[in-house]
Structures are given as structure tokens and as C-alpha cells.
N, C-alpha and C positions, 0 to 999 in steps of 0.2 A: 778092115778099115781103121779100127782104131790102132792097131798097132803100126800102121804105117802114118797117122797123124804124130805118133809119140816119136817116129823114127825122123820124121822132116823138124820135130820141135827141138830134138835132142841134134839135129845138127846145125840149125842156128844158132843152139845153144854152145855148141860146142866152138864154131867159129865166135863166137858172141866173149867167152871165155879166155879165148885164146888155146885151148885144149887143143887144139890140131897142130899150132903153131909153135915151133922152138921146144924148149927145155920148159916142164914142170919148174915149177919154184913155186916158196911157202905161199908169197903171194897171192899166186895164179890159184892153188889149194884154197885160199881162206875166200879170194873173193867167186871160185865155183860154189862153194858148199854152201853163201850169202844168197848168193841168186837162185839156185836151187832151191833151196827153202824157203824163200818168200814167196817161191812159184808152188812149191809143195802142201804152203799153208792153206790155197784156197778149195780146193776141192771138197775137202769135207766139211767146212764152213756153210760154202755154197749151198751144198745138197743136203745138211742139216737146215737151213734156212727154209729151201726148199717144201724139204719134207713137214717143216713145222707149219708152217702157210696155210701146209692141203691139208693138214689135219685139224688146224683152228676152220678152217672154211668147210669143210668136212663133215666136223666134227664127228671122226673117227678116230681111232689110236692109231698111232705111228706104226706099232706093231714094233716097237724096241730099236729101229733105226737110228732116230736121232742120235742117242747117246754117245754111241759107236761110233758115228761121222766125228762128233763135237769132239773127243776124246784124240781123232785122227788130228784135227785140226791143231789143236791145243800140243799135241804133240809135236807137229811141224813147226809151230812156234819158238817151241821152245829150244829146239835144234839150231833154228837162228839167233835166238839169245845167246847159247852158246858161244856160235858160232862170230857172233860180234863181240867175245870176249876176248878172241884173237887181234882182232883187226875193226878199226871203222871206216867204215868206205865214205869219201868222198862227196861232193855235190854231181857231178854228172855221173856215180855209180846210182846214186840215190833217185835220178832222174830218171834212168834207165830204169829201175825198178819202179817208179810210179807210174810210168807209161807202160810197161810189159803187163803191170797187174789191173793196170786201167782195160787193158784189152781184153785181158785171160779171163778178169772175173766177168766181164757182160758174154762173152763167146761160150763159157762154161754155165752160166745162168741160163740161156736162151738153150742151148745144148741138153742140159739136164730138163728144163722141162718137157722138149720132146720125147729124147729117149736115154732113161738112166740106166737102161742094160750097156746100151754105148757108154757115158761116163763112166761108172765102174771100171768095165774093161779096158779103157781108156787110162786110167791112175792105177790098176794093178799091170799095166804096159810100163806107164811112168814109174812107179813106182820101181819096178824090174831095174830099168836105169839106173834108182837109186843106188840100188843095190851093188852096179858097177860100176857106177864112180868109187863109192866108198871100199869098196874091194880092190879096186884098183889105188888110191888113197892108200890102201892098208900096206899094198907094194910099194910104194915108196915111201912109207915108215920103215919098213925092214930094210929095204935095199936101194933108197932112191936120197934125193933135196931135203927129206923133214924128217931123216933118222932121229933129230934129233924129239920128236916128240914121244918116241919110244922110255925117257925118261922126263919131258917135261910136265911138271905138275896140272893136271885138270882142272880146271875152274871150280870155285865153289857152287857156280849156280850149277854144275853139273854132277858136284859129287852128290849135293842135295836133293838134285829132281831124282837121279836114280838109285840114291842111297848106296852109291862106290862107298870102298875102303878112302879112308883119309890119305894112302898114298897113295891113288890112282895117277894113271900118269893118261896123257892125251891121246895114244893110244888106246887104251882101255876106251874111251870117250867114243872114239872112231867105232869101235866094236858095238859099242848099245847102238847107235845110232844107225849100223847096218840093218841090227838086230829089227829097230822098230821097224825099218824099210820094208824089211822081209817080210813083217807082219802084216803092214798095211798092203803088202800086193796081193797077199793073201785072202783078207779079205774083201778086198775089192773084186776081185776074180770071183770070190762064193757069193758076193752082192750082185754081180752082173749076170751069175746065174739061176736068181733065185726070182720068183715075182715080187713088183713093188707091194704086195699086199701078205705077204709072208711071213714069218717072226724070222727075227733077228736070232739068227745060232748063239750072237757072241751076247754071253754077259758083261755089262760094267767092270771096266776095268780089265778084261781080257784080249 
């Protein structure tokens, strides 16, 4: 079930993008990777919220969840900070975006506190996605519309968050940010099989 909710979301998205339609351009790249990560941010926001609630109401320990989620969140964030050091999007992109996340975060709110074995599984599906856009992204650095990022310099918020070499180039950029995708499907898949009352595998920062 979840993976076929990630498969109807991802082709809204995908016609939403313009992704089905005509030719890639930088453009079309900068404002997929915008939307994406604003949609990317909430999830573990949400269910660090969540979790923090039942355990102030509780008053039980988290069992080391929180962190993990927060850590995801703050992550997707920051991919869109990035991400807007290419490009700033518009009033009706911006609009779009307040209305997608008007929806997602109350749908994912009410969603997670039924059942978080579905969420999980749910953002390590999306998450999955992530990983194919930016691999796909990564092909047309090599051989596509944005060769040219293969030498153009990285942003400083980006050499700084993940301590690149001072010549990184926006390639390089694309790579960590597969990179973390890869991680958060990861563990989103080990959270959706684990009980909500079980310790957390990952340590801070891992």
C-alpha cells in the first residue's frame, strides 16, 4: 500500500514538474530538487513531533527516535537551502508549495498517528525516489542540459554543511545529497520494521 501511495505521488509529481514533458533543462532540475525537498522536509519533523507528545504525555522515553527523525528533517532542509542557491522560485511556485505542504503535513500527521510502521515505509519508498531522481540528475551532469555543473563551483552553504574540499564543484553537491537519500531510505525501512517501543539502532549523528 505504501509503495503504491509513493507511486501515484511521484507521478503528480512528476507531471507537476514538467518531468514527463519535453527536454530537461537547468530550470526544470532546480525547481524538481525545490519541490522535492520541501516535500522531503516533513516527514521526520512530523513524527519527531509526534513521538515527542507521547512521550511528554507518557512520560516514557522515546527509546532514541526522536533524534534520528530531527536529524532527517534538518537534513532535508538543508538540501533545499542549497537548493535555492541556484534559483529562487517565484510567487505561484511558492504558492504551490504552501498549499502541497498545507496538505501533506495534516495527511501525514493524522497518517502517523494511526500507523507509523506505514509512514516509515512510506518515506523509505519516497525516499527510494529520491535516490532516482538524483541519479538520474547525475546523468545528465555527465551527459545531458547541466554538463555544465560538472565544473561549476558549489555553494558555500554546501561546502560548509558537509565539509567538501574548497573546490568542490555542484556535482560533487549532487553526490552527498543522493548519498543522504540513500540513508534516510534506509532507515526508514529498519523504523517500519521495528516496534514503536524499541531502541533506535542509529546513533546521533549516524
Amino acid at each position: 500500500m505504501a509503495y503504491y501511495c509513493v507511486q501515484a505521488m511521484r507521478t503528480g509529481f512528476d507531471v507537476f514538474s514538467g518531468y514527463k514533458f519535453g527536454k530537461m533543462t537547468e530550470g526544470k532540475w532546480i525547481k524538481r530538487m525545490i519541490f522535492l525537498e520541501t516535500v522531503a522536509g516533513v516527514p521526520g519533523m512530523v513524527a519527531a513531533m509526534v513521538r515527542h507528545l507521547n512521550s511528554l504525555r507518557k512520560m516514557k522515553t522515546d527509546h532514541g527516535w526522536i533524534h534520528t527523525l530531527l536529524e532527517e528533517a534538518e537534513n532535508e532542509r538543508m538540501h533545499l537551502m542549497v537548493a535555492l542557491q541556484l534559483r529562487q522560485p517565484g510567487a505561484l511556485f511558492r504558492g504551490a508549495v504552501l498549499f502541497a505542504q498545507g496538505i501533506f503535513v495534516n495527511m501525514f500527521s493524522i497518517a502517523y498517528l494511526i500507523s507509523p510502521h506505514f509512514c516509515h515505509r512510506f518515506v523509505g519508498y519516497l525516499e527510494e525516489e529520491a535516490v532516482k531522481t538524483y541519479s538520474k540528475c547525475l546523468q545528465h551532469i555527465d551527459h545531458g542540459c547541466i554538463s555544465h555543473w560538472q565544473t561549476q563551483k558549489a555553494p558555500d552553504i554546501a561546502v560548509s554543511y558537509w565539509k567538501m574540499a574548497p573546490n568542490s564543484t555542484l556535482k560533487d553537491v549532487i553526490l552527498m545529497i543522493r548519498a543522504d537519500e540513500a540513508h534516510h531510505r534506509e532507515v526508514n525501512h529498519d523504523f517500519s520494521e521495528l516496534k514503536t517501543d524499541e531502541d533506535n539502532p542509529y546513533m546521533p549523528g549516524k
